[in-house]
C-alpha positions in Angstrom: 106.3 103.6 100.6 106.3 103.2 104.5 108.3 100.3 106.3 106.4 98.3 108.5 107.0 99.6 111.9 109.4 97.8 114.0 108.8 94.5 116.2 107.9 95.5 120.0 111.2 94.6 122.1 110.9 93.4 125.9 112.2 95.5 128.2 114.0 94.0 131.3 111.7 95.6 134.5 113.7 95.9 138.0 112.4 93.2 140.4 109.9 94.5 142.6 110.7 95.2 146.4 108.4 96.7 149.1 109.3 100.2 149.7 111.3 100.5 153.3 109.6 102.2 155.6 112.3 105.2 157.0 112.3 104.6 160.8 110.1 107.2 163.0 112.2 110.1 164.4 111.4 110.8 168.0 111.7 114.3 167.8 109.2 116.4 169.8 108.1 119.3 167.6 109.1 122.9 169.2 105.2 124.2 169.7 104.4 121.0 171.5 107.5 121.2 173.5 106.4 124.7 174.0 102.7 124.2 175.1 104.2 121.2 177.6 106.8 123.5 179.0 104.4 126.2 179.5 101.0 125.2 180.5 102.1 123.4 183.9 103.2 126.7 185.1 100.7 129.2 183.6 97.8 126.3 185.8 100.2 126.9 188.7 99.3 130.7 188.1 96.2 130.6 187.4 95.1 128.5 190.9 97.9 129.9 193.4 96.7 133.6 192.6 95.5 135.3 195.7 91.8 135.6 195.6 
């Protein structure tokens, strides 16, 4: 003979809060550092070059 199963108990649920955003790092990522340390001089090159 099977007991009846057991009552459903409530379960206490954490208030809900809007996830924090992490503040933006202002970090410049190494190929676009790269390309704007670069191309300046590789124009300067490309028009000074004696014709």
């Amino acid at each position: 003979m099977a007991s009846p199963p057991p009552a459903p108990v409530a379960v206490a649920r954490p208030a809900y809060r809007a996830q924090t955003r992490k503040p933006a790092r202002h970090q410049i990522s190494p190929v676009t550092f790269t390309l704007l340390a670069t191309a300046p001089a590789v124009l300067a090159l490309a028009a000074l070059r004696p014709r």
